[in-house]
BAKEGU-77326 format. One line per 4 residues: number of its first residue (from 1); for each residue x, z, y of C-alpha. Coordinates in Angstrom, 2 decimals. Layout:
// residues N
NUM> X/Z/Y | ...
// end
This chain:
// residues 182
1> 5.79/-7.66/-21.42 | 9.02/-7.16/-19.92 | 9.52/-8.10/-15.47 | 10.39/-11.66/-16.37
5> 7.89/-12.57/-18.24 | 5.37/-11.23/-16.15 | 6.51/-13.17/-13.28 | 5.47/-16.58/-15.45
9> 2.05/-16.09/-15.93 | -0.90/-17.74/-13.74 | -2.70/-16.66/-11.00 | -1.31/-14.70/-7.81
13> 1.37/-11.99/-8.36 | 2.72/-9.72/-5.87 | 6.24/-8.14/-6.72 | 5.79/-4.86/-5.00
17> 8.68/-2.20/-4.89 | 8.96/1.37/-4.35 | 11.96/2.46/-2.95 | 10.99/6.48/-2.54
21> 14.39/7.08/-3.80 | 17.91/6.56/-2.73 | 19.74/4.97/-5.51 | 17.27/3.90/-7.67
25> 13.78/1.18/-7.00 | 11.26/0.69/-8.91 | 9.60/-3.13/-9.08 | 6.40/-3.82/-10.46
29> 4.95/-7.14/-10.90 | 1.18/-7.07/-10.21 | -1.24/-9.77/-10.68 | -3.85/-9.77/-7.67
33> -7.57/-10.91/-6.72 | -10.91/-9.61/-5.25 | -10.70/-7.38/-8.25 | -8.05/-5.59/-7.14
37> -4.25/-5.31/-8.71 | -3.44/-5.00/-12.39 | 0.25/-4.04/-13.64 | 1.56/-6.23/-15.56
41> 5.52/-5.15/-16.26 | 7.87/-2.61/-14.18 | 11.54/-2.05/-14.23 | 13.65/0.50/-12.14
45> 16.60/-1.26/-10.94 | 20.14/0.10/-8.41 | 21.30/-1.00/-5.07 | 23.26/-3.68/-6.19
49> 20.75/-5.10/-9.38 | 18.00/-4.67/-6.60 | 19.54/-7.19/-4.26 | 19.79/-10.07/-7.31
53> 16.20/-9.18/-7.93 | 15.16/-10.06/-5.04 | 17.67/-13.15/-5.03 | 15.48/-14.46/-7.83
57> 12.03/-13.77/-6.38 | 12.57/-15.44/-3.54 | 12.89/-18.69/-5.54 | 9.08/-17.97/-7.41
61> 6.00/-18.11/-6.23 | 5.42/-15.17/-5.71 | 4.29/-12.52/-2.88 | 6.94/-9.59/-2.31
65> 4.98/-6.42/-1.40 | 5.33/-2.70/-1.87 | 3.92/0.26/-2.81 | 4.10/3.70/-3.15
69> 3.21/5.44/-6.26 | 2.00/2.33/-8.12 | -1.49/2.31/-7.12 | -1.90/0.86/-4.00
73> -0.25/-2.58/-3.03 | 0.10/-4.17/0.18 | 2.04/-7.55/0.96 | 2.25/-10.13/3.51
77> 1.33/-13.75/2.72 | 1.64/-16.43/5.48 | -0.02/-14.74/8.51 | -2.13/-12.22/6.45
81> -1.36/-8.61/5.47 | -3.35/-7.70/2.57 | -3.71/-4.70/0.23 | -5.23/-3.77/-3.23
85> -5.61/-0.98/-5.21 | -6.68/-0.65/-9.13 | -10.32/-1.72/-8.60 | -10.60/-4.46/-5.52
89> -8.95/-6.07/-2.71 | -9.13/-3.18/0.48 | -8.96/-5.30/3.22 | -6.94/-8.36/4.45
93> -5.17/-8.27/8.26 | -4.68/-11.15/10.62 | -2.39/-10.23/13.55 | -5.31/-8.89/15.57
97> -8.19/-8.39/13.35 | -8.68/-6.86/9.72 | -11.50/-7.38/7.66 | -12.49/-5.04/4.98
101> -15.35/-6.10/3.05 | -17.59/-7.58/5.35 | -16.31/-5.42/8.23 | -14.30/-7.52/10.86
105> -12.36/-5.29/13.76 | -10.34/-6.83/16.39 | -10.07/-3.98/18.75 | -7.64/-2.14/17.35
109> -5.52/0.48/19.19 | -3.71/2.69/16.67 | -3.31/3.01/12.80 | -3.76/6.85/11.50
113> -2.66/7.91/8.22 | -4.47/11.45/7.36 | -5.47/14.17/5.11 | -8.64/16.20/6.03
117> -7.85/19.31/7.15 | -10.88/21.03/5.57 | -10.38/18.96/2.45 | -6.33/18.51/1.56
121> -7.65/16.00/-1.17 | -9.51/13.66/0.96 | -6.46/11.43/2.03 | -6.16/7.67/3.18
125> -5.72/5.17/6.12 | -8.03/4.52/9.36 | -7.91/2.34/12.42 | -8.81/3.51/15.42
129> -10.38/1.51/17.47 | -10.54/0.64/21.45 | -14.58/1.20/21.17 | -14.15/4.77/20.09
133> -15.01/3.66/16.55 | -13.02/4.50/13.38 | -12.71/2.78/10.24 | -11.27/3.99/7.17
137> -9.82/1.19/4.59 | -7.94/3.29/2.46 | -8.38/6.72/0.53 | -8.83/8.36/-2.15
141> -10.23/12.34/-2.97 | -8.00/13.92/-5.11 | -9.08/16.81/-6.93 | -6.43/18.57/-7.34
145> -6.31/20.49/-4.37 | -9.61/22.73/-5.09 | -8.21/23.53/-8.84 | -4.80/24.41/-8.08
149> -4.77/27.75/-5.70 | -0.57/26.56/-4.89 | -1.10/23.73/-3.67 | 0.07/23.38/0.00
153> 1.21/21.10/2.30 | 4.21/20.33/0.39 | 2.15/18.90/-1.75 | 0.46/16.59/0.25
157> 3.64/14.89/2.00 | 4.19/13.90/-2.03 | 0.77/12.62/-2.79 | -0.10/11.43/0.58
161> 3.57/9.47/0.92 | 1.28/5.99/0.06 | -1.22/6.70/3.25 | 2.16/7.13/5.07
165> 3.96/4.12/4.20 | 0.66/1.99/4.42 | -0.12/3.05/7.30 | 3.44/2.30/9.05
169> 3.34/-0.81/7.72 | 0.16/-1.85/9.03 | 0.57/-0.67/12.03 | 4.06/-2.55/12.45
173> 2.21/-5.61/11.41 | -0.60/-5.09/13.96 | 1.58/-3.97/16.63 | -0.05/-0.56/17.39
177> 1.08/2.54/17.12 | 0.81/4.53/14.23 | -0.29/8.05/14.10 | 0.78/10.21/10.76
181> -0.85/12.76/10.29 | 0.15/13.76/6.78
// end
């Protein structure tokens, strides 16, 4: 299935680029639910094809979103930021409260994107919150870090880059600050 047709089939999609590199993005159009996000085309597109892409989305109904790596998804609908990964929906954020699962926080005070320093694959997204509580709605524990005796922090800014860009986002969104860690 090619970007185009993807974009007519039912249910919620979310168009969600990656623009990691300079000159080239990459699109994919995901569809989206409690289930989490399934790919359903991709295309890497230039600078100048990019813009007419997103010409053309505009005029569907569809939510524009990012991502970073493929397998995380976050977008803004109306007056809610929401994000996905592979297997269900993470958590969905008003302007002053997210609720993840059946977790609601409104006392929000910063947005931290980290790796565990005793664990390099333990990576994700937490908020912190005014209470001295933490929450964590994104991560994921990589093995790779325990089998491979080179990997360092280089690394890490590569396979951590989603925790980073989530977590700006959020945070922008939220209107905190945002603490990277990575």
């Amino acid at each position: 299935m090619n970007v185009d047709e993807a974009l007519r089939q039912p249910g919620q999609l979310v168009a969600a680029w990656d623009d990691t590199t300079d000159d080239v993005a990459w699109l994919g159009i995901y569809s989206a639910g409690d289930s989490g996000v399934k790919l359903l085309a991709d295309e890497r597109i230039g600078t100048v094809a990019r813009d007419k892409r997103l010409a053309e989305l505009a005029k569907r109904p569809v939510l524009l979103g990012a991502t970073s790596g493929g397998e995380l998804v976050w977008s803004i609908a109306g007056d809610q930021f929401m994000a996905w990964n592979l297997r269900q929906r993470l958590f969905v954020a008003g302007r002053r409260e997210v609720v993840a699962g059946d977790v609601c926080v409104a006392d929000i005070v910063r947005v931290t994107s980290f790796v565990a320093p005793e664990n390099l694959g333990h990576r994700g997204v937490r908020l912190e919150r005014a209470s001295g509580g933490q929450l964590v709605l994104a991560e994921e524990h990589d093995p790779t870090p325990e089998m491979d005796p080179t990997y360092d922090r280089s690394n890490v800014s590569i396979d951590a880059a989603w925790a980073s860009a989530l977590g700006r986002a959020l945070s922008s969104w939220l209107g905190v600050a945002h603490d990277d860690q990575i």
